[in-house]
ZADO-1210 file (C-alpha; in nm, 4 decimals, padded with zeros to 6 digits):
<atoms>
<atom x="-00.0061" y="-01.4906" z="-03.1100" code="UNK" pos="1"/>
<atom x="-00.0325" y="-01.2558" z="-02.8398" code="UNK" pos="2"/>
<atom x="00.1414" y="-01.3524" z="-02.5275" code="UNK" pos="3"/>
<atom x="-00.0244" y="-01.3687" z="-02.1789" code="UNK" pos="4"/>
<atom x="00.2263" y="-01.3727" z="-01.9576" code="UNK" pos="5"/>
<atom x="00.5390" y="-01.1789" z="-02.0557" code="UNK" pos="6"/>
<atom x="00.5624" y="-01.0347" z="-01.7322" code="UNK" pos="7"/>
<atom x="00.9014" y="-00.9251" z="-01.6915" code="UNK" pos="8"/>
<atom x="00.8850" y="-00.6709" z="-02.0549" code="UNK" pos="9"/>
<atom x="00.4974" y="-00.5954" z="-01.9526" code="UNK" pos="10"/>
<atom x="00.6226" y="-00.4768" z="-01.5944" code="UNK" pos="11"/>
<atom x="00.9067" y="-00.2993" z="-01.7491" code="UNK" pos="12"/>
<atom x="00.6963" y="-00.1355" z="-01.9822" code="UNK" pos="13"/>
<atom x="00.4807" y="-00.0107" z="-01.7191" code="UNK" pos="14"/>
<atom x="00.7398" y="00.1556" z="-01.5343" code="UNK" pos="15"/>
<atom x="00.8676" y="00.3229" z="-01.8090" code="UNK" pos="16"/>
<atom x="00.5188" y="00.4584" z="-01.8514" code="UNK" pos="17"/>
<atom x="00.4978" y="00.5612" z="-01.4747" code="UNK" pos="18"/>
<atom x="00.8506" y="00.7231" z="-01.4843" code="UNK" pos="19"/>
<atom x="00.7135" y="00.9344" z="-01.8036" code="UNK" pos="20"/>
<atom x="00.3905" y="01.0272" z="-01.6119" code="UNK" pos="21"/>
<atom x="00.5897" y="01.1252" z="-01.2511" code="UNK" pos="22"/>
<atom x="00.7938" y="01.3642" z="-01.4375" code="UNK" pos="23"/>
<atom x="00.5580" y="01.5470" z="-01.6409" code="UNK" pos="24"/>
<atom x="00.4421" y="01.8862" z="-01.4226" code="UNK" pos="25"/>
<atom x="00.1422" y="02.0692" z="-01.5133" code="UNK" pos="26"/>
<atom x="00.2733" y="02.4539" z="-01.6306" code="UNK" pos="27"/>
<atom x="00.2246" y="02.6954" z="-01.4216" code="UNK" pos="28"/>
<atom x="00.0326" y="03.0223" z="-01.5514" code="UNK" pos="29"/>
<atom x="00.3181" y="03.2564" z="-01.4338" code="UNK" pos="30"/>
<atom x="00.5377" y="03.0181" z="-01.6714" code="UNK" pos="31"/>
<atom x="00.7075" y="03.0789" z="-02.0171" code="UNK" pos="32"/>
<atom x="00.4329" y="02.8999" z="-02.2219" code="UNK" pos="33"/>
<atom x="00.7211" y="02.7846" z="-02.4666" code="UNK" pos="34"/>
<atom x="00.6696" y="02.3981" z="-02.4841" code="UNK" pos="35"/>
<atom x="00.9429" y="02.2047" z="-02.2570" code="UNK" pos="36"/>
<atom x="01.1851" y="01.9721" z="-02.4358" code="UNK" pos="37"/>
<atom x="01.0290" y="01.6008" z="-02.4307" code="UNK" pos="38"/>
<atom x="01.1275" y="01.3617" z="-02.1195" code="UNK" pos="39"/>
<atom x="01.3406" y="01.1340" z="-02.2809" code="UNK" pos="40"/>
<atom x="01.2075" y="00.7899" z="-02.1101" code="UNK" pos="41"/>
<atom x="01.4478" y="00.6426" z="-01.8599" code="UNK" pos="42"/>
<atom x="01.7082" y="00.3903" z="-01.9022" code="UNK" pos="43"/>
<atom x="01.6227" y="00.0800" z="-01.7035" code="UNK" pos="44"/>
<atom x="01.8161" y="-00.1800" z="-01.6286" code="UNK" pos="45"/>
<atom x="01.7741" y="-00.4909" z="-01.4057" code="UNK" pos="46"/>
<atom x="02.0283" y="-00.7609" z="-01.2261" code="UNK" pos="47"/>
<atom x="01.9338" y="-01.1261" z="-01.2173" code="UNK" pos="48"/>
<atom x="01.5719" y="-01.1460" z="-01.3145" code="UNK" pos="49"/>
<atom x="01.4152" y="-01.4352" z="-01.5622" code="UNK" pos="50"/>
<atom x="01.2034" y="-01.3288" z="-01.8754" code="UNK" pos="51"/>
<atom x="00.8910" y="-01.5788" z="-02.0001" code="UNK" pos="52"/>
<atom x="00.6569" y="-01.6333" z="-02.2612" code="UNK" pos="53"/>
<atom x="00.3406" y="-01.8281" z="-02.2535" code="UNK" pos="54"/>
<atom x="00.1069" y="-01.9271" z="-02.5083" code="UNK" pos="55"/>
<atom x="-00.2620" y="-01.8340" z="-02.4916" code="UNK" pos="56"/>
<atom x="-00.3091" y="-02.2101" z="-02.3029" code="UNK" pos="57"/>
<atom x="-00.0475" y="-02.0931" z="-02.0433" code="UNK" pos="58"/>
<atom x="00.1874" y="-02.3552" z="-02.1972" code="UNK" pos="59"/>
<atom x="00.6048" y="-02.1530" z="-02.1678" code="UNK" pos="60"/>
<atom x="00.7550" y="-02.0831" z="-02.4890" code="UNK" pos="61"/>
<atom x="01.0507" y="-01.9776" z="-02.3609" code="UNK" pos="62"/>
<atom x="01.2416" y="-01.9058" z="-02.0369" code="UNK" pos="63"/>
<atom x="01.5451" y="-01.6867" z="-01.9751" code="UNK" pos="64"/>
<atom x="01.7574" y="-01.6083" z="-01.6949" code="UNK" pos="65"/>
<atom x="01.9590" y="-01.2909" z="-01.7351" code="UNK" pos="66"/>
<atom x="02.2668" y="-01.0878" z="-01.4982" code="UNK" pos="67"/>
<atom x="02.2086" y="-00.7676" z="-01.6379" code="UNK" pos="68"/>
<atom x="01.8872" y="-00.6863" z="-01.8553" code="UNK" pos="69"/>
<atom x="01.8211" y="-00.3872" z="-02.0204" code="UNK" pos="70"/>
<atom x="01.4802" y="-00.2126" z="-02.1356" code="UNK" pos="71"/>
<atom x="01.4230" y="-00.0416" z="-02.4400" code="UNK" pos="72"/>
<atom x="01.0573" y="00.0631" z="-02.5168" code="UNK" pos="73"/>
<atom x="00.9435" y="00.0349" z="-02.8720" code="UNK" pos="74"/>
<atom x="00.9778" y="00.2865" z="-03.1845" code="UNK" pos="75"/>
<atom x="00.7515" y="00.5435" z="-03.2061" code="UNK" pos="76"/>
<atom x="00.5725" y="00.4052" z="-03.5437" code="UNK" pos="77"/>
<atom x="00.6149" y="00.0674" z="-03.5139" code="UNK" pos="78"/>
<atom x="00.4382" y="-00.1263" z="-03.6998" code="UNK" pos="79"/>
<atom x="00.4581" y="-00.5095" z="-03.4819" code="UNK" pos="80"/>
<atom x="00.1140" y="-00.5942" z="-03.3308" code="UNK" pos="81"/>
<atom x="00.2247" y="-00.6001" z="-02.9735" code="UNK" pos="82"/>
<atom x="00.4343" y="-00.2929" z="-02.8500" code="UNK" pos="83"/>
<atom x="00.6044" y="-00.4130" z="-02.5585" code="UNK" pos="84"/>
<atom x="00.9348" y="-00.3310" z="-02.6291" code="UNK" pos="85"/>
<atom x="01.2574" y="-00.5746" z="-02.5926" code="UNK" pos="86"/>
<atom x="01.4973" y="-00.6608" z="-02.3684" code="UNK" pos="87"/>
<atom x="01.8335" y="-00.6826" z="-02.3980" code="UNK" pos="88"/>
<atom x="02.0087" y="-00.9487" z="-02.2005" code="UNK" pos="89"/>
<atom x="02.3708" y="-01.0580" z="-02.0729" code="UNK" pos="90"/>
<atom x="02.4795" y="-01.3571" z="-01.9095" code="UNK" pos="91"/>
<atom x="02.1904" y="-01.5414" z="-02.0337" code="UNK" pos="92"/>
<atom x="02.1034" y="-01.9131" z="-01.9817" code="UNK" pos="93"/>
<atom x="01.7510" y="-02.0778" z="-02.0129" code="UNK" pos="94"/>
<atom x="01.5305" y="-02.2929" z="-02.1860" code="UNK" pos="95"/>
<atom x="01.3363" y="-02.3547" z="-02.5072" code="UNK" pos="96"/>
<atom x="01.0097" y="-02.5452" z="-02.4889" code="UNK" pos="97"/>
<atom x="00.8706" y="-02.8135" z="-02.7671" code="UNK" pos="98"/>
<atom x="00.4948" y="-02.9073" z="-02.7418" code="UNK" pos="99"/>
<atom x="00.5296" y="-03.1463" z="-02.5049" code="UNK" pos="100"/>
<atom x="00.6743" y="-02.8719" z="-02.2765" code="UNK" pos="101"/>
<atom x="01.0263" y="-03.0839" z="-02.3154" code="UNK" pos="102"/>
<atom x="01.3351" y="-02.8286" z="-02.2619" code="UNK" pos="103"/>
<atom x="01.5555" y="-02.7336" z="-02.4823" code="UNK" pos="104"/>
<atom x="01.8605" y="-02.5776" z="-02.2558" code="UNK" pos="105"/>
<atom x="02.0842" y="-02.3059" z="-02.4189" code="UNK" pos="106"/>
<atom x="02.3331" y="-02.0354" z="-02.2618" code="UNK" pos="107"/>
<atom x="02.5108" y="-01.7015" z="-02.4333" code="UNK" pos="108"/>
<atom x="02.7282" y="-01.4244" z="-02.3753" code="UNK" pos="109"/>
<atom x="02.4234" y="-01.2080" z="-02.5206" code="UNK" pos="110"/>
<atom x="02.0634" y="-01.1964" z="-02.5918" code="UNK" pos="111"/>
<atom x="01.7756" y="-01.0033" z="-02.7252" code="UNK" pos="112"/>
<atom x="01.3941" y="-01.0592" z="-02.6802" code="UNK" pos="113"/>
<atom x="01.1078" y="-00.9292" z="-02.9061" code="UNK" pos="114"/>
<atom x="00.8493" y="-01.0319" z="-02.7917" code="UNK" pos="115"/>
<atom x="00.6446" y="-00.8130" z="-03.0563" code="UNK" pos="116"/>
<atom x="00.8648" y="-01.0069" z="-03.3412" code="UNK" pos="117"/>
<atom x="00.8113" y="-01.3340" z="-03.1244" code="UNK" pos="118"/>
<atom x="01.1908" y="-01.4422" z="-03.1772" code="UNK" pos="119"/>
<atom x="01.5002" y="-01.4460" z="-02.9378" code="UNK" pos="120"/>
<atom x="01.8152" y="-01.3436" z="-03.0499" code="UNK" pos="121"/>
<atom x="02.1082" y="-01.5207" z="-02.8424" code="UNK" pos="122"/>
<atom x="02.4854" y="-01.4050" z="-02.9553" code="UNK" pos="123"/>
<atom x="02.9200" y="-01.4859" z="-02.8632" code="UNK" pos="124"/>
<atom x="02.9450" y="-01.8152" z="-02.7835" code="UNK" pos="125"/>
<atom x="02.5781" y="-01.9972" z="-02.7766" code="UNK" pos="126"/>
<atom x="02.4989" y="-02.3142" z="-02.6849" code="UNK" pos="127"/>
<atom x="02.2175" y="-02.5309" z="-02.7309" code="UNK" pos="128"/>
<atom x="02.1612" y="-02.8994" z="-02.6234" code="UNK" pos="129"/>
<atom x="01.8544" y="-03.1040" z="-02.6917" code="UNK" pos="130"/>
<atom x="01.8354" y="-03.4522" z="-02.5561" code="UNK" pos="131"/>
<atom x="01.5472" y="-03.5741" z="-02.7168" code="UNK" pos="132"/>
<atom x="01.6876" y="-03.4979" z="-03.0464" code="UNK" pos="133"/>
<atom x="01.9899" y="-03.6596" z="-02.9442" code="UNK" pos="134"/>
<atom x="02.2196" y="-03.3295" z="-03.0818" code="UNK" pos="135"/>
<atom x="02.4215" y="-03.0019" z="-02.9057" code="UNK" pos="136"/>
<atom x="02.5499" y="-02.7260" z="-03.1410" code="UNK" pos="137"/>
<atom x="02.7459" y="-02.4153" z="-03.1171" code="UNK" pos="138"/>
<atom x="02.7512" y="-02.0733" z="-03.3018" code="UNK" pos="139"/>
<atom x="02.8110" y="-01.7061" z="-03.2806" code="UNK" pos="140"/>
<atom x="02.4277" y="-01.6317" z="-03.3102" code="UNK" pos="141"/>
<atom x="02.1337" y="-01.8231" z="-03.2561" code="UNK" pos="142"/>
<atom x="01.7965" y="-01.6812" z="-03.3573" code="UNK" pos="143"/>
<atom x="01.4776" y="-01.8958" z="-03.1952" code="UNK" pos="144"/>
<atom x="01.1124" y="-01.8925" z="-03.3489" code="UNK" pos="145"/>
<atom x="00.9329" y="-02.0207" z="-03.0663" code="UNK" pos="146"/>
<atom x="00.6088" y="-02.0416" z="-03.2700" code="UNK" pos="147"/>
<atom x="00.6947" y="-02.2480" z="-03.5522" code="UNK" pos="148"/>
<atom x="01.0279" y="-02.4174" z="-03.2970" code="UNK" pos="149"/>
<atom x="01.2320" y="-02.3223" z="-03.5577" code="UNK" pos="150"/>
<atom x="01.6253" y="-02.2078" z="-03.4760" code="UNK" pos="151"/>
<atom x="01.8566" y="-02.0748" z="-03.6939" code="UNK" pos="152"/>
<atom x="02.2149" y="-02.0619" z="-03.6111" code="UNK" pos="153"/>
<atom x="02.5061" y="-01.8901" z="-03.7682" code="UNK" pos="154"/>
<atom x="02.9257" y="-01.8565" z="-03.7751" code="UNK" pos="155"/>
<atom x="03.1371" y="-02.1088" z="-03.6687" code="UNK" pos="156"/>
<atom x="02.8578" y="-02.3785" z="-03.6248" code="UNK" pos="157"/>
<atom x="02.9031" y="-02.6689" z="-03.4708" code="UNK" pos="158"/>
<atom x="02.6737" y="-02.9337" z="-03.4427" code="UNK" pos="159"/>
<atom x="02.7718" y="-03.2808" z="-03.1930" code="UNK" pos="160"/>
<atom x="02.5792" y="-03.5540" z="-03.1761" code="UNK" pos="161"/>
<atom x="02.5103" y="-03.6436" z="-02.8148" code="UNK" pos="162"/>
<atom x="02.6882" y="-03.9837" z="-02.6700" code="UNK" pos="163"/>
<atom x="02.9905" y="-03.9195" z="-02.9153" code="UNK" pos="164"/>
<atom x="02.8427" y="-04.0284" z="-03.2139" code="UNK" pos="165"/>
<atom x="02.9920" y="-03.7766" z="-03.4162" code="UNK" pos="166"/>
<atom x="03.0256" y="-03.3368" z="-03.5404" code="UNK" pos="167"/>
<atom x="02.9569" y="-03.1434" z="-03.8414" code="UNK" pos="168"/>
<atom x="03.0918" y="-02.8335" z="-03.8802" code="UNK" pos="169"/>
<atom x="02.9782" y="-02.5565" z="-04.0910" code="UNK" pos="170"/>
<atom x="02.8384" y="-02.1809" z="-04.1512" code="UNK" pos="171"/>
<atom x="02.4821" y="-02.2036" z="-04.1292" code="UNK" pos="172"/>
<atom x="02.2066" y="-02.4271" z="-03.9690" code="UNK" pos="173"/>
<atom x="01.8485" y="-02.4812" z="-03.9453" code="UNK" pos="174"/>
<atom x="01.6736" y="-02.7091" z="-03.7075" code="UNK" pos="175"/>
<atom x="01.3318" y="-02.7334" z="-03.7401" code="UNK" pos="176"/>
<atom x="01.2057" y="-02.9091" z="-03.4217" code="UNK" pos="177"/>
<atom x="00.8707" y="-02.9455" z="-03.5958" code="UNK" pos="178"/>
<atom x="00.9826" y="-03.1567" z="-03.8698" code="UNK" pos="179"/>
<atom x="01.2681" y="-03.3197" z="-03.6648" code="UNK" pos="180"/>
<atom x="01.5644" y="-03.2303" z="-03.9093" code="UNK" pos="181"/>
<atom x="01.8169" y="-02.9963" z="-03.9441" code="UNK" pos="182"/>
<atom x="02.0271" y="-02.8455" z="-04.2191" code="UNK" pos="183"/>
<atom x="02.3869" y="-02.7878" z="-04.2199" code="UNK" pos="184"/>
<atom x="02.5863" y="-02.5659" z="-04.5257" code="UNK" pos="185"/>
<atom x="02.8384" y="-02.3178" z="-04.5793" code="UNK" pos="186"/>
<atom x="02.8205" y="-01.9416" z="-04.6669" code="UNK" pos="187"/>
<atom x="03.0847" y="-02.0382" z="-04.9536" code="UNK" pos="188"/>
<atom x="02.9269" y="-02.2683" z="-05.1502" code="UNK" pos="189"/>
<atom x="03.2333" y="-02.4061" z="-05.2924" code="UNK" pos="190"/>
<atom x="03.3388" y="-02.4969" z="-04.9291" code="UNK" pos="191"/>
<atom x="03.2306" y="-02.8058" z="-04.8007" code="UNK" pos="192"/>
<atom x="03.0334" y="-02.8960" z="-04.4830" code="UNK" pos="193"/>
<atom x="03.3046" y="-03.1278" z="-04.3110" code="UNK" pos="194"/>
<atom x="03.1820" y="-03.4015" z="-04.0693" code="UNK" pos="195"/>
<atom x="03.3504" y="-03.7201" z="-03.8465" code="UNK" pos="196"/>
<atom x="03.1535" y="-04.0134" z="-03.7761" code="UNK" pos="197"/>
<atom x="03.2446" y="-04.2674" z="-03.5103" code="UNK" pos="198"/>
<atom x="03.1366" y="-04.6169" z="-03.4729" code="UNK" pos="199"/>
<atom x="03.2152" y="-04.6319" z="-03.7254" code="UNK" pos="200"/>
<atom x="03.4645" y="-04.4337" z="-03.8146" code="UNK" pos="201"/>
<atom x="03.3772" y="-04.2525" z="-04.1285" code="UNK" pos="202"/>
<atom x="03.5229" y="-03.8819" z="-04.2597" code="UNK" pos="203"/>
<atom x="03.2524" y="-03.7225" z="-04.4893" code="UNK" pos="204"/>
<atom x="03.2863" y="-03.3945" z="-04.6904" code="UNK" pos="205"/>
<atom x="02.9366" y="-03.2577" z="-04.8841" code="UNK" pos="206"/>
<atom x="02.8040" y="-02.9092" z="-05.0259" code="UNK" pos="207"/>
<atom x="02.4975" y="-02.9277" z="-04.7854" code="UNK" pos="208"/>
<atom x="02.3765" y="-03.2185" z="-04.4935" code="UNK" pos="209"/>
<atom x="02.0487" y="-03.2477" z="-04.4254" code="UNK" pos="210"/>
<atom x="02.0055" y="-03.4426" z="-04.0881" code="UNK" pos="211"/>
<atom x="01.6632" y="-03.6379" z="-04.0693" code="UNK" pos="212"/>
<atom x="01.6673" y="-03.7127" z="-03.7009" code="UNK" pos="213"/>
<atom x="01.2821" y="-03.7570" z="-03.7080" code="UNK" pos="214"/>
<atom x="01.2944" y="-04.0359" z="-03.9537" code="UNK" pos="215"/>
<atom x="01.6445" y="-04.1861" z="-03.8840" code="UNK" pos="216"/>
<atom x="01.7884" y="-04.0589" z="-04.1981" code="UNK" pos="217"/>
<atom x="02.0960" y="-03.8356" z="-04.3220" code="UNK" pos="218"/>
<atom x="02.1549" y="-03.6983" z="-04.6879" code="UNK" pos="219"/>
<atom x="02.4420" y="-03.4883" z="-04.8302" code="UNK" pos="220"/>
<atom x="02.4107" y="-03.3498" z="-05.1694" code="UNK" pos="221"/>
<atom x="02.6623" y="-03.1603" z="-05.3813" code="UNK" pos="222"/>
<atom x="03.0743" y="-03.3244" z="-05.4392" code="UNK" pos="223"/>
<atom x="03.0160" y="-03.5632" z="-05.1938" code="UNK" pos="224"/>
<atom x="03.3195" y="-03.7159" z="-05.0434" code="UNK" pos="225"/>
<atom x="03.3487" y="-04.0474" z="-04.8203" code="UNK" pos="226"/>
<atom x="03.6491" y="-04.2065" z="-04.6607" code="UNK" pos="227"/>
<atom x="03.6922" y="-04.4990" z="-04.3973" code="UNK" pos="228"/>
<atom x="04.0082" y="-04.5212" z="-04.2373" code="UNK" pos="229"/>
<atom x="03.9702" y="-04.8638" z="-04.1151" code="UNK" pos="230"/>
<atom x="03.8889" y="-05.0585" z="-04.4489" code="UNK" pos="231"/>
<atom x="04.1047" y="-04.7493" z="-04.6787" code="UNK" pos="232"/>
<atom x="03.8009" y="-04.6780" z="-04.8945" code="UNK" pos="233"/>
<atom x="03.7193" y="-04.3850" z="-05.0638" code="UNK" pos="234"/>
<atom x="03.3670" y="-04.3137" z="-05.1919" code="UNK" pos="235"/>
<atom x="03.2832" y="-04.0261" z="-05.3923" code="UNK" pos="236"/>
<atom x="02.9157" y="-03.9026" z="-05.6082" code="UNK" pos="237"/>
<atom x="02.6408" y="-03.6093" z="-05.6000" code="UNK" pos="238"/>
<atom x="02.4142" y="-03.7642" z="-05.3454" code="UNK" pos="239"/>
<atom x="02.4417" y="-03.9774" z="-05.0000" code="UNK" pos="240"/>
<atom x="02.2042" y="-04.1201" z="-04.8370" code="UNK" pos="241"/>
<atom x="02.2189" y="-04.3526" z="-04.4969" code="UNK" pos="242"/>
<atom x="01.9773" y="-04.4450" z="-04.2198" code="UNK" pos="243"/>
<atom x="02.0604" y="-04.3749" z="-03.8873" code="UNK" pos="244"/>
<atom x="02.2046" y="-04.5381" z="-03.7032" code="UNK" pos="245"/>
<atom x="02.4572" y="-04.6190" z="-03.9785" code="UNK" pos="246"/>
<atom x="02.4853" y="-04.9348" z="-04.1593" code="UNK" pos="247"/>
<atom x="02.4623" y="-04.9203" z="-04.5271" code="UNK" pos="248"/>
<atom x="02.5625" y="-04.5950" z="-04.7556" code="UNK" pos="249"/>
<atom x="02.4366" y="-04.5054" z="-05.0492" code="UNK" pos="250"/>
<atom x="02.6356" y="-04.2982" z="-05.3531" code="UNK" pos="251"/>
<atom x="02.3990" y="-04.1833" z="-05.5739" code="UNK" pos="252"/>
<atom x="02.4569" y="-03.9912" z="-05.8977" code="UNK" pos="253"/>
<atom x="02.7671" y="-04.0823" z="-06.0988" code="UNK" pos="254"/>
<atom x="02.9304" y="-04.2815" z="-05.8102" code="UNK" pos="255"/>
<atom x="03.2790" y="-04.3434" z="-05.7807" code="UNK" pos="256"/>
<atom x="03.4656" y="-04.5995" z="-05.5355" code="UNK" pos="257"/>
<atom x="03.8199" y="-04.7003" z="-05.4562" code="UNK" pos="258"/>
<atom x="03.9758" y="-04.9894" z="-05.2869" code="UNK" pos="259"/>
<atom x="04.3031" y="-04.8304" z="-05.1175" code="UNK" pos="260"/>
<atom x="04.4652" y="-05.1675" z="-05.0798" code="UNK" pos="261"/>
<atom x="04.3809" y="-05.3219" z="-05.3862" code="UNK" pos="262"/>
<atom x="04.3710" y="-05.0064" z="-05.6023" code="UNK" pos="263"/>
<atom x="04.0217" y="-05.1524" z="-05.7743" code="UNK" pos="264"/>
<atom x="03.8253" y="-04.8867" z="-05.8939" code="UNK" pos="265"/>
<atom x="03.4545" y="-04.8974" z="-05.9445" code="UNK" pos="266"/>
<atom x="03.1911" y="-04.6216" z="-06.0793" code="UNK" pos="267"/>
<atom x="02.8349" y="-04.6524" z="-06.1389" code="UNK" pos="268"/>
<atom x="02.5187" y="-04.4317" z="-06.1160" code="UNK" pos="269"/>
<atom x="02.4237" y="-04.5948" z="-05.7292" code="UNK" pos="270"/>
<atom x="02.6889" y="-04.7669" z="-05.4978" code="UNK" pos="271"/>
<atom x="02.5771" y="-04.9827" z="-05.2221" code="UNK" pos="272"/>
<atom x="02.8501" y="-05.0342" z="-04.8903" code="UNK" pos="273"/>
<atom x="02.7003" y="-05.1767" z="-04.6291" code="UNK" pos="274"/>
<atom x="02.9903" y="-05.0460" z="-04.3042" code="UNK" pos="275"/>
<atom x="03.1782" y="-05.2763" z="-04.2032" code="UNK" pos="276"/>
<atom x="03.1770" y="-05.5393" z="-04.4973" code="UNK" pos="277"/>
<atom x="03.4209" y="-05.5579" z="-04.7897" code="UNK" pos="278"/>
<atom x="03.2405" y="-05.5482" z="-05.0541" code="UNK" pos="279"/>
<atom x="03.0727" y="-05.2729" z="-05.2471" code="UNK" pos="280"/>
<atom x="02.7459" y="-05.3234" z="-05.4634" code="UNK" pos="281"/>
<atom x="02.7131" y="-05.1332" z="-05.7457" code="UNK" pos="282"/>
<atom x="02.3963" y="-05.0885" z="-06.0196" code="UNK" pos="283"/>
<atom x="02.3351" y="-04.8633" z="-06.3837" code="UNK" pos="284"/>
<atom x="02.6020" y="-04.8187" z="-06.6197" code="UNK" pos="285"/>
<atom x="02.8646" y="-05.0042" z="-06.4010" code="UNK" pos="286"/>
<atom x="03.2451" y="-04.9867" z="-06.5176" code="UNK" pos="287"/>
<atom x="03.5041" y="-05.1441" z="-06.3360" code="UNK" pos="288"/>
<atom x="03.9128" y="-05.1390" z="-06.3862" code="UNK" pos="289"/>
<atom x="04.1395" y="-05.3643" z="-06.2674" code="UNK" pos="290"/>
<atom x="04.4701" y="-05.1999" z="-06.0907" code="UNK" pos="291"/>
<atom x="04.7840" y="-05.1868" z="-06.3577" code="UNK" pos="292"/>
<atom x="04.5610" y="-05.3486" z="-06.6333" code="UNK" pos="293"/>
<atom x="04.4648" y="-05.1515" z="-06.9565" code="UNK" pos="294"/>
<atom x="04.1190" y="-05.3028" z="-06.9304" code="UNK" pos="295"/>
<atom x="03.7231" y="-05.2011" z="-06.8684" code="UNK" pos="296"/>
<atom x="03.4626" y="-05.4137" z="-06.7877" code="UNK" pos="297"/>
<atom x="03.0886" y="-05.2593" z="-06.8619" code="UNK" pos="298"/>
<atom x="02.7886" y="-05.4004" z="-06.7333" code="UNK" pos="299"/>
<atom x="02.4173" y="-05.3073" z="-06.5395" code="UNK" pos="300"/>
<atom x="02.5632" y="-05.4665" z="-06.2459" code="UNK" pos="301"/>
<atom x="02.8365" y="-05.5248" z="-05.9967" code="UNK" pos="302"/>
<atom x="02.9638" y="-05.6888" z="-05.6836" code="UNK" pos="303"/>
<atom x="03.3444" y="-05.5685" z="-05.6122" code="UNK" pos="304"/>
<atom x="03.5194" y="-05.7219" z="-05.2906" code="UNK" pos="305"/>
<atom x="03.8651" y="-05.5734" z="-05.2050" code="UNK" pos="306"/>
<atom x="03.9302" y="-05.8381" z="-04.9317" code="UNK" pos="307"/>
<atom x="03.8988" y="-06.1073" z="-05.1786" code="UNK" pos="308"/>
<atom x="04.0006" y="-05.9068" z="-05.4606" code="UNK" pos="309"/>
<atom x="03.7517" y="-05.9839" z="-05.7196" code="UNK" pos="310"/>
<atom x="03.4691" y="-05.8417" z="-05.9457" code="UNK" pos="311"/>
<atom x="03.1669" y="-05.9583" z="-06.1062" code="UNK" pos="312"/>
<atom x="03.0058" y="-05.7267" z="-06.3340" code="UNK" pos="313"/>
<atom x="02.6428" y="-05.8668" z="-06.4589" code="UNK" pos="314"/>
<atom x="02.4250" y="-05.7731" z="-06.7288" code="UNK" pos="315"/>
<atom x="02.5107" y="-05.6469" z="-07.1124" code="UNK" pos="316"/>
<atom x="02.8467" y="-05.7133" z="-07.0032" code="UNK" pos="317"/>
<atom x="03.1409" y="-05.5892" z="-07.2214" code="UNK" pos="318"/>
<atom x="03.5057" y="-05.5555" z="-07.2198" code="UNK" pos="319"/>
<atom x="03.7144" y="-05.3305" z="-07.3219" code="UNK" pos="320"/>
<atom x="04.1422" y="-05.3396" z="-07.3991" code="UNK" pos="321"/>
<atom x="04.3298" y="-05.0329" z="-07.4155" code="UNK" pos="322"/>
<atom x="04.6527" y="-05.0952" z="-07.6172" code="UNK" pos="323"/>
<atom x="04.9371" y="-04.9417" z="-07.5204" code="UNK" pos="324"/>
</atoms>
């Protein structure tokens, strides 16, 4: 996509052009006929001016305002469609725009615009807030992709979910505003993504998150880790998976599931909590253990409630008596 109004790198451009042409002198006969060194083109730099890209439709892609801007004319060789050059920005603060023309606001220390590339590059301290989405993060660098409204975000990311819903905090994002999710996960893969939930309070620990706000739905995959404070219940598995707003988890993929106050524990291939309740549904290859009893009960299914401290396993039941 070529852009049709970039007017701020196009007028920039020019001027370097004119500077280049103002300073070249015809040689004089009389003159050593030894070629002059090349002009080196000028450094330009402008205070408080906004940079903006259209589409072809005249639709903004983006729209920056800058302190200090500097110009730096493209690479001799350069091999990106448009040459216009970039600009290099400080004190920068300005909006992304979806394709309803909806702003996205973000601010940084630093930014960079290649137009020719058609990406930004925002970096030291970046912020970005979308309302619509419902979400703010914050990073070290930011890199935006206006034509497929994709942003990528790096070090020290965190992501809050507007009205104090909750944060996740990792190394590396992805929000694609196209597809209406994000992706959270760490550089370490061994490290966990760490996030806080409130209302209800919930502290979650998972490999990757995957944040589905297009669908109302959020997935963690890899050592996933659950734990209310309020009811003392600790979930554990491979996979979670919860609609948003939350009201039911599910542990998928050797599940595991402890009662704090009643020490019952309870595993199973999928377990079923729906927040708030106190009791924990559980389905394939269920085993459950009664606290300070040598004994296993095996079934297909199970119904475990800590209040009431009970268990029903269901279904090929069997029980098993480990002798001291």
């Amino acid at each position: 996509m070529q852009s049709r109004s970039l007017s701020i790198l196009s007028s920039l451009a020019a001027l370097a052009l004119l500077s280049l042409a103002c300073g070249a002198l015809e040689p004089s006969p009389d003159r050593d006929p030894t070629p002059a060194d090349p002009i080196p083109t000028p450094q330009l730099i402008y205070e408080d001016i906004t940079l903006t890209q259209a589409r072809p439709d005249g639709g903004i892609l983006w729209r920056l305002q800058a302190r200090l801007a500097e110009y730096e004319p493209p690479s001799e060789g350069s091999a990106t469609p448009v040459q216009l050059g970039s600009a290099h920005l400080q004190a920068v603060q300005g909006e992304f725009f979806d394709e309803d023309n909806r702003a996205i606001r973000t601010r940084a220390e630093r930014g960079s615009a290649y137009p020719g590339e058609r990406r930004l590059e925002l970096t030291g301290q970046v912020k970005v807030e979308s309302e619509r989405d419902n979400l703010r993060l914050q990073a070290q660098r930011v890199e935006w992709l206006p034509e497929q409204r994709r942003l990528q975000a790096e070090g020290q990311v965190k992501v809050e979910l507007l009205e104090g819903q909750g944060s996740l905090w990792g190394d590396r994002l992805l929000v694609d505003f196209g597809q209406a999710q994000m992706q959270l996960e760490n550089w370490d893969p061994t490290q966990p993504v760490r996030a806080e939930y409130r209302d209800p309070d919930l502290e979650l620990a998972a490999s990757r998150f995957l944040w589905q706000f297009g669908v109302g739905e959020v997935q963690a995959v890899g050592s996933v880790e659950v734990y209310a404070p309020l009811q003392a219940l600790r979930l554990r598995g491979e996979q979670l998976r919860a609609p948003l707003p939350l009201t039911e988890l599910r542990i998928l993929g050797n599940g595991q599931a402890k009662a704090e106050q009643t020490g019952q524990e309870l595993q199973a291939q999928e377990i079923r909590w729906r927040i708030g309740s106190t009791q924990l549904q559980a389905q394939g290859n269920v085993r459950y253990r009664q606290p300070g009893q040598a004994l296993t009960v095996r079934g297909n299914q199970g119904i475990l409630d800590w209040q009431a401290n009970t268990a029903r396993i269901q279904g090929n039941s069997q029980t098993q008596l480990t002798l001291p």
